[in-house]
C-alpha positions, 0 to 999 in steps of 0.5 A: 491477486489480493494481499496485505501489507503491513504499513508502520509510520502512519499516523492520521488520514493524511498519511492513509490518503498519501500511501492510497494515493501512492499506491493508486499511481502504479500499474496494475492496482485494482482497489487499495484499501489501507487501514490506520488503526490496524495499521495495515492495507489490503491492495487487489492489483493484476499481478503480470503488471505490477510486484507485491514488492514495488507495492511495498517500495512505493509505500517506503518511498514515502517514509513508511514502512511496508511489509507483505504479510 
């Protein structure tokens, strides 16, 4: 399954490689792809192994701000 999050709080790379890194670790993740400018990400991940939810509670975890789009 692919879907798109909306991530507020980022602010430079760093941020980008905190939240892919973060996301990389949960089970399931196939490719994430997060965007800065648009403040955004796109995550393609095997859905009987991981929630779009935990997706978006990894993210918050780290001080951002995750929403399904």
């Amino acid at each position: 399954m692919k879907q798109q999050f909306s991530i507020e709080g980022m602010s430079c790379n760093h941020c980008v490689a905190r939240v892919e890194e973060a996301v990389n670790a949960l089970p399931g993740i196939q490719k994430v792809k997060v965007n800065l400018k648009k403040s955004n990400g796109v995550v393609k991940f095997d859905e009987s192994q991981v929630q779009p939810e935990t997706i978006c509670q990894a993210i918050n975890d780290l001080g951002y701000k995750a929403e399904v789009i």
